[in-house]
C-alpha positions as CSV (number, residue, x, y, z in Angstrom):
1,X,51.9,93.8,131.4
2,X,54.3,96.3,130.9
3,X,53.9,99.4,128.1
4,X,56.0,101.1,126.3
5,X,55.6,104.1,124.5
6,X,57.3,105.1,121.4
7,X,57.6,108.3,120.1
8,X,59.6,110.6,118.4
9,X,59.5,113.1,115.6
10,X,58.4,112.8,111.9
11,X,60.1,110.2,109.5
12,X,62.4,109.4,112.0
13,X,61.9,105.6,111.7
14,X,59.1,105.1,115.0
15,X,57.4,102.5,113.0
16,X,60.8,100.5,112.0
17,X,61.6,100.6,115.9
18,X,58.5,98.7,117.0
19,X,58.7,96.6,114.1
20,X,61.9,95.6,115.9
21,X,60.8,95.1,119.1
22,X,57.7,93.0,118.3
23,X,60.2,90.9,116.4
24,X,62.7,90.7,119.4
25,X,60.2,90.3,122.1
26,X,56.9,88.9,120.7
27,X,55.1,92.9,122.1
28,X,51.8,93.8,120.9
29,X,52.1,97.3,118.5
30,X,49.5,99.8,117.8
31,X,50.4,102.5,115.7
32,X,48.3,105.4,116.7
33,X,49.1,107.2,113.0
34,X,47.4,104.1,111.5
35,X,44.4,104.1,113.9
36,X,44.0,108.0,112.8
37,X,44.4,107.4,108.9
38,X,41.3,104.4,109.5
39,X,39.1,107.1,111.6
40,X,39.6,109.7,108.6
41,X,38.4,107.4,106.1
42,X,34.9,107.7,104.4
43,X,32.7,106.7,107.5
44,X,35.1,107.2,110.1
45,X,34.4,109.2,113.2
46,X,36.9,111.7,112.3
47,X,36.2,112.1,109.1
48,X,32.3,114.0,109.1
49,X,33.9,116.1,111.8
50,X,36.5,117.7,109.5
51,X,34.3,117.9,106.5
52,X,31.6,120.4,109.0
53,X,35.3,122.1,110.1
54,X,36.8,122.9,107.1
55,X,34.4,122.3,104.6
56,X,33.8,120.2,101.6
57,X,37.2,121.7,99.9
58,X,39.3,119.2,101.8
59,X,37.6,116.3,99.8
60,X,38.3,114.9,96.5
61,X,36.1,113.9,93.8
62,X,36.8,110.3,95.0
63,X,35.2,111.5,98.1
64,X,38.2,110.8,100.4
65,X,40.2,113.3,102.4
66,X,42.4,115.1,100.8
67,X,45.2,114.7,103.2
68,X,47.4,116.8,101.1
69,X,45.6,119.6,102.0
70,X,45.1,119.0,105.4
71,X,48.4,118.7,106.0
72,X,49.2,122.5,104.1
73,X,46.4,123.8,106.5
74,X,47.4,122.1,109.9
75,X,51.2,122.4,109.6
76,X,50.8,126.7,108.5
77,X,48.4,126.7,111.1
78,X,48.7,126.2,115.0
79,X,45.3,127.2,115.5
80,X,43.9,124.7,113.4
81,X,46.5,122.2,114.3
82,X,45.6,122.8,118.0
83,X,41.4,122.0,117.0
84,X,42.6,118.8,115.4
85,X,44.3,118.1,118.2
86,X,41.7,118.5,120.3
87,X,39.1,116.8,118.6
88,X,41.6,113.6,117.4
89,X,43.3,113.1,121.3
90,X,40.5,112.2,123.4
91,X,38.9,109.9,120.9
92,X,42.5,108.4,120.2
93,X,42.8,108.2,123.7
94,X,39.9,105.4,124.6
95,X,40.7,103.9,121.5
96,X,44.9,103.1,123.1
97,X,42.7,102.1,126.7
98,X,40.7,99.8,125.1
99,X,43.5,98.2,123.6
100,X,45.7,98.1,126.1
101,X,42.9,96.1,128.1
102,X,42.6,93.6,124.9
103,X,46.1,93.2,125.4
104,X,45.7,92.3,129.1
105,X,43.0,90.0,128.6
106,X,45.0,87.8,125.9
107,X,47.9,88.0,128.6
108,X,50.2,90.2,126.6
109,X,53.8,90.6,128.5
110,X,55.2,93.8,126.4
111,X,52.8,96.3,124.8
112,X,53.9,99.2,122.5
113,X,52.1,102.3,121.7
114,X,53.6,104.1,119.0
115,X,52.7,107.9,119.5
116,X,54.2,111.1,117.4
117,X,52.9,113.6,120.0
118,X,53.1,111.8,122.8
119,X,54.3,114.8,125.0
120,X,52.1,117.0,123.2
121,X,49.3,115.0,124.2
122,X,49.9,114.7,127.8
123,X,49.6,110.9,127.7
124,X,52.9,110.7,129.8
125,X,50.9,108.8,132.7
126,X,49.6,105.6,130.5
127,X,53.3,104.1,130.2
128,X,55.6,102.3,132.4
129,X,58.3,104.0,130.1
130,X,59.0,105.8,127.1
131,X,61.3,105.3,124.3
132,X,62.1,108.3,121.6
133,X,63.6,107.6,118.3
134,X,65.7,110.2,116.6
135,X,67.1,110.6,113.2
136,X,69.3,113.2,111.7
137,X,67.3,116.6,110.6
138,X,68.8,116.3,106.9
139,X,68.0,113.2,106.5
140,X,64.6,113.3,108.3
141,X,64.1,115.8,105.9
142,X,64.6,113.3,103.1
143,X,63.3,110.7,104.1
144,X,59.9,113.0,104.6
145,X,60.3,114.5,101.2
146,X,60.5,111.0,99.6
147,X,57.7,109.5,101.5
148,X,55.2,111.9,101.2
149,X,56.2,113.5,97.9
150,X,56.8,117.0,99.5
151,X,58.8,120.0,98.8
152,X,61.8,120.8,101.0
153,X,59.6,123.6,102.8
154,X,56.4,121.6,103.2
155,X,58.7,119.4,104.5
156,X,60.7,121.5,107.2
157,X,56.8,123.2,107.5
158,X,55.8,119.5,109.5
159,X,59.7,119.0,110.7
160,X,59.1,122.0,112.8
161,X,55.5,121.9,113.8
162,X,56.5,119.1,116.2
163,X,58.0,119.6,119.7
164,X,62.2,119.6,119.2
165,X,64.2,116.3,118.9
166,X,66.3,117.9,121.9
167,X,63.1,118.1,124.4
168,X,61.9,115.4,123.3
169,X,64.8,112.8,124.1
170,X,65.2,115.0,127.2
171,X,61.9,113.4,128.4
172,X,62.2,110.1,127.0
173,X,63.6,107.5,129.2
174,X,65.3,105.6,126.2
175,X,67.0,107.3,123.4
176,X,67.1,105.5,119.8
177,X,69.2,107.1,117.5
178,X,68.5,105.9,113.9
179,X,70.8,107.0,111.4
180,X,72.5,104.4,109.7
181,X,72.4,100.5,109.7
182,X,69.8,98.4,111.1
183,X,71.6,96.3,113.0
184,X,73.1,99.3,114.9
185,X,69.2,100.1,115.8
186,X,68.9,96.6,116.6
187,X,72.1,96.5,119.0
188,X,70.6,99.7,120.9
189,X,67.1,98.2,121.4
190,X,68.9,94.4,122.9
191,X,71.1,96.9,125.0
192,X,68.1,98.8,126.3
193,X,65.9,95.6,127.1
194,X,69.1,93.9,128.8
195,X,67.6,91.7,131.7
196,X,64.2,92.6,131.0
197,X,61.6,89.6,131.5
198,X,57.8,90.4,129.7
């Protein structure tokens, strides 16, 4: 079994990337943004912990997280940013082990983790190699505006919370660049997985 892990910054198109290569090569995905949005809902184990952090302000009269405002405190706040961090990693962390050993078990040839922070992490040492996806900052921008409804500075406000797209495809062992068509994404991922057997 050999695992991949996919990272890169916000809204640069991670999720369209291993999309692609589950359709190309048949790889099991796990997007470790999704497994965090299913731990913050109403029950989840991340959920009770952020209400006794930051109180019962951060949830609506639907009773739900109000991510909105999460998001305003975390990304104007490294401190805070650093305690969700700290809390969310390790428990993220055995939930990626465990499935990476459902994957062995069901005899999985290419696995895929798909992980925003993966160097902020430290979680270097559970992949046989690691793939970064970048985008263009204007139009990361946009595309973050439009699909979370933000403002231009909330926007830049997350853009530059995260580690820099230079350091980040500095440590990467693939480079994606994703900034126009999809079959030009798609001719970078067969060119990067030349003679590869899963």
């Amino acid at each position: 079994m050999y695992i991949i892990g996919l990272t890169g910054g916000i809204a640069c198109g991670k999720s369209s990337v291993a999309e692609k290569l589950r359709r190309i090569t048949g790889a099991m995905t796990l997007d470790i943004d999704k497994v965090t949005r299913w731990l913050l809902e109403p029950g989840g184990a991340l959920f009770e912990i952020y209400v006794r952090h930051f109180g019962n302000k951060i949830v609506t009269d639907e009773g739900v997280l109000d991510r909105r405002l999460i998001g305003e405190i975390i990304f104007n706040n490294p401190a805070e940013r650093e305690w969700i961090n700290s809390v969310a990693h390790p428990m993220l962390l055995n939930l990626a082990r465990d499935f990476f050993v459902e994957c062995s078990q069901i005899g999985a040839g290419l696995v895929v983790l798909e992980v925003p922070l993966l160097f902020e992490a430290g979680w270097e040492h559970l992949f046989d190699e690691i793939w970064a996806v970048y985008t263009k900052r204007q139009l990361q921008k946009r595309r973050l505006m439009w699909r979370d409804n933000l403002t231009k500075e909330q926007a830049l406000a997350r853009i530059n919370a995260q580690m820099s797209r230079e350091e980040v495809c500095s440590r990467a062992d693939v480079v994606i660049r994703n900034v126009g068509k999809n079959s030009e994404v798609r001719q970078q991922i067969f060119a990067a997985l030349r003679g590869r057997k899963f």
